[in-house]
LUMTIBA-964682 format. One record per residue: x, y, z of N, C-alpha, C in turn; residue in three letters; residue number from 1. Coordinates in steps of 0.001 Angstrom, whole numbers. Last residue first. Example, Ala and Ser with C-alpha at 12.3 -4.5 7.8 and 13.67 -1.06 7.14 Angstrom:
<rs>
n.u_n.v_n.w_ca.u_ca.v_ca.w_c.u_c.v_c.w_r_k
12850_-2250_7080_13670_-1060_7140_12900_30_7870_SER_2
13190_-5690_7800_12300_-4500_7800_13200_-3300_7800_ALA_1
</rs>
This chain:
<rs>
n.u_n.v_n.w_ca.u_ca.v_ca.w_c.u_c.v_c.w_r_k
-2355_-9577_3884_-1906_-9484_5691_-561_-10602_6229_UNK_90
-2012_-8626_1359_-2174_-9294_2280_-1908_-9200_3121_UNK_89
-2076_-5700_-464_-1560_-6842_-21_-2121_-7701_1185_UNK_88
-4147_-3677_-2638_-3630_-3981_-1627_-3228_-5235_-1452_UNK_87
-7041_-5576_-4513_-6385_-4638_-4333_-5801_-4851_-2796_UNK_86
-8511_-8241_-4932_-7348_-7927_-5349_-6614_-7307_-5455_UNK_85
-11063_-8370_-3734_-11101_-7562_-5086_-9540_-7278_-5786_UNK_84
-10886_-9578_-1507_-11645_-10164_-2658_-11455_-9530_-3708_UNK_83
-8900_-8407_298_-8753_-9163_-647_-9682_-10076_-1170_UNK_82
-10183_-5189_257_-8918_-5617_-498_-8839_-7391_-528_UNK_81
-12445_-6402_2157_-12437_-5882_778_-11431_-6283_-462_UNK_80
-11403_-7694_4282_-11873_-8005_3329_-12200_-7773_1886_UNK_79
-9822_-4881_4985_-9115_-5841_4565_-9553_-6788_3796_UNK_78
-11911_-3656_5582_-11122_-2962_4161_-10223_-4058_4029_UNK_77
-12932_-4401_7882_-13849_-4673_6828_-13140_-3965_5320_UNK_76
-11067_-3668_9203_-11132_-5452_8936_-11943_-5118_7824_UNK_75
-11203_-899_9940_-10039_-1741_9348_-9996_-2823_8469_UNK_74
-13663_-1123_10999_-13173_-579_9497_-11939_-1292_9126_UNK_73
-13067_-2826_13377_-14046_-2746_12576_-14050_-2506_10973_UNK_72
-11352_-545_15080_-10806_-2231_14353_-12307_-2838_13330_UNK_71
-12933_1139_14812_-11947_1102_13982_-11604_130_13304_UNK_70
-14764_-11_16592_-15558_739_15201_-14149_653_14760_UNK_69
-13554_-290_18893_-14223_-1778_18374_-15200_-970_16881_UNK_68
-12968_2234_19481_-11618_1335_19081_-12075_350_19022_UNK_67
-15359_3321_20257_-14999_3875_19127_-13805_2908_18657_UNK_66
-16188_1665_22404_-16771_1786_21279_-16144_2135_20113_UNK_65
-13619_2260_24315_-14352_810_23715_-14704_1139_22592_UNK_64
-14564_5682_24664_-13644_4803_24214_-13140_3583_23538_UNK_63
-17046_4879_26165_-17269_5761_24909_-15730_5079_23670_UNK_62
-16245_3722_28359_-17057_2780_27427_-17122_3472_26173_UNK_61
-15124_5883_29038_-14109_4626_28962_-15111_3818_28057_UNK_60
-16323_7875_30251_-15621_8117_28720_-15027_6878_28877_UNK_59
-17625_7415_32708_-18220_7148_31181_-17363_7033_29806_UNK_58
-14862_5797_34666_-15459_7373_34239_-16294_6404_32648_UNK_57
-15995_2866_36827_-14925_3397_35379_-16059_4522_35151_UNK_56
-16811_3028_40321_-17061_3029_38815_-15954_3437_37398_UNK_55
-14863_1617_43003_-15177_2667_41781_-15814_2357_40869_UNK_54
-13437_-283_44814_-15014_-305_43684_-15628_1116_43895_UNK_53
-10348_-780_43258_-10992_-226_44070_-12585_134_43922_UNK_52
-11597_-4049_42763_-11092_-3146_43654_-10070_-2134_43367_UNK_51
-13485_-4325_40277_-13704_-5507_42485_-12499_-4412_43121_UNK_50
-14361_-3506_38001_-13470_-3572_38945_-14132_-3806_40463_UNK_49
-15465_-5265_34746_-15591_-5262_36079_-14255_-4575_37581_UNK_48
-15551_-4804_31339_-14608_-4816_32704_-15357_-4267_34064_UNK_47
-16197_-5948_29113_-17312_-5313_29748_-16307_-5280_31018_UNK_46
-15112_-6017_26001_-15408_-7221_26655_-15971_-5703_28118_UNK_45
-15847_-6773_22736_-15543_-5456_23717_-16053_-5915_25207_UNK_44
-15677_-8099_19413_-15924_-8374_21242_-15496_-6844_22005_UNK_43
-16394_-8148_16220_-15574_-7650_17550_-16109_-7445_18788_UNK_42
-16768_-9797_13300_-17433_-9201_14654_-16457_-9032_15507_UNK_41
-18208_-10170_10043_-17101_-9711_10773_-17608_-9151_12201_UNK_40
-19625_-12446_8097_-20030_-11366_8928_-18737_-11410_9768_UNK_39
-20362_-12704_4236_-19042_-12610_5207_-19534_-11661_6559_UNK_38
-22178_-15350_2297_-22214_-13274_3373_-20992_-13611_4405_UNK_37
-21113_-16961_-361_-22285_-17173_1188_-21566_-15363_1947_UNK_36
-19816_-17846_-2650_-20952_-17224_-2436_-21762_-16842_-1366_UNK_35
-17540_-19453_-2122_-18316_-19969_-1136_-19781_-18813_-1688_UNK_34
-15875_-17232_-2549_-15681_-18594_-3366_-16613_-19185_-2948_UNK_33
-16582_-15363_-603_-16630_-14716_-1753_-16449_-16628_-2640_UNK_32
-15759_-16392_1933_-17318_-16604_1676_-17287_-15801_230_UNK_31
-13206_-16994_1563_-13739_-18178_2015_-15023_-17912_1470_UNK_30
-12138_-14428_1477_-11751_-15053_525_-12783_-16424_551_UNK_29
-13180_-13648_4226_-13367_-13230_2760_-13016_-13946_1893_UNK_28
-10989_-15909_5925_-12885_-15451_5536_-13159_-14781_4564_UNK_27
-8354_-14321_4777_-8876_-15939_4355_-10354_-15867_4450_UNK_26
-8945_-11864_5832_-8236_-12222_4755_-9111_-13542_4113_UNK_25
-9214_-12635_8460_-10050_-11731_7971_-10191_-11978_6427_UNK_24
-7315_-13858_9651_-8512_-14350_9603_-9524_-13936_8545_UNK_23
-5058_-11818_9267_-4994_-12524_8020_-6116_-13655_8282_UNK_22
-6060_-10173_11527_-6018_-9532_9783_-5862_-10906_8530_UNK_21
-5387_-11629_13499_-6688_-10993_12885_-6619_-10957_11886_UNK_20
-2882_-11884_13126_-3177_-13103_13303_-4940_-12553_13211_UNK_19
-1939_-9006_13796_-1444_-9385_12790_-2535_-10718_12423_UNK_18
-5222_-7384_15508_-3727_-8095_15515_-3499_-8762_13941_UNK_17
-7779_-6864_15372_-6618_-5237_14836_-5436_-6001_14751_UNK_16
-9387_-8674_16040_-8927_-7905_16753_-7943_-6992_16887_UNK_15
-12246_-10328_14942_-11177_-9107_14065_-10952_-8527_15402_UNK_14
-13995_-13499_13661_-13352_-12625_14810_-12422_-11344_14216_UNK_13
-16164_-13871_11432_-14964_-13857_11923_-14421_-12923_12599_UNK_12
-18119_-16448_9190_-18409_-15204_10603_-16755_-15441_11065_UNK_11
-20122_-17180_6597_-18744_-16979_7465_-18867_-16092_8243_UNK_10
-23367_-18063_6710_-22371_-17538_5602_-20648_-17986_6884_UNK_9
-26295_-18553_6995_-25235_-18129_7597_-23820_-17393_7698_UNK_8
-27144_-19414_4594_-27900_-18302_5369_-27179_-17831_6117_UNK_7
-25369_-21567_4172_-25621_-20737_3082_-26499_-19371_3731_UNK_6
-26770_-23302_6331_-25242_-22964_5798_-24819_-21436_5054_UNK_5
-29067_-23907_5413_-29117_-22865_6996_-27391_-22598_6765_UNK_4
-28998_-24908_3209_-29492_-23842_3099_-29625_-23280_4013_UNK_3
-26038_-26647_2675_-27451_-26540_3200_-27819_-25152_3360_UNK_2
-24104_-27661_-121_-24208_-26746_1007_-25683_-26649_1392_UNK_1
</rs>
């Protein structure tokens, strides 16, 4: 393994879906055998409205945030559980 490899580690998408969770799963499992840093990331994608051009009320990005922190926790307990063998799989 190269040492920009190894700096890098695993990186994996987490979008709260069934087909997330068990990314999540396997990456952990991947960079714990692999010794290399598991980074978990979630998109929050930036919505544009063209019509009616309104602005979205503030509390909508507030919103985003907090449901790209869940799915967040979530994932990052899933890794957990399965490097350490607690809880089931996804």
């Amino acid at each position: 393994m190269s040492i920009l490899e190894k700096r890098l580690g695993v990186v994996v998408g987490a979008d709260g879906s069934p087909a997330s969770n068990a990314a999540v799963c396997w990456a952990a499992r991947d960079a714990a055998m692999r010794n290399v840093q598991l980074t978990i990331v979630h998109v929050v994608s930036t919505d544009v409205a063209t019509w009616p051009p309104m602005p979205y009320p503030d509390t909508w990005a507030v919103w985003q945030e907090d449901e790209g922190r869940k799915i967040l926790a979530a994932a990052h307990k899933i890794a957990d559980e399965s490097v350490t063998g607690s809880g089931s799989s996804p």
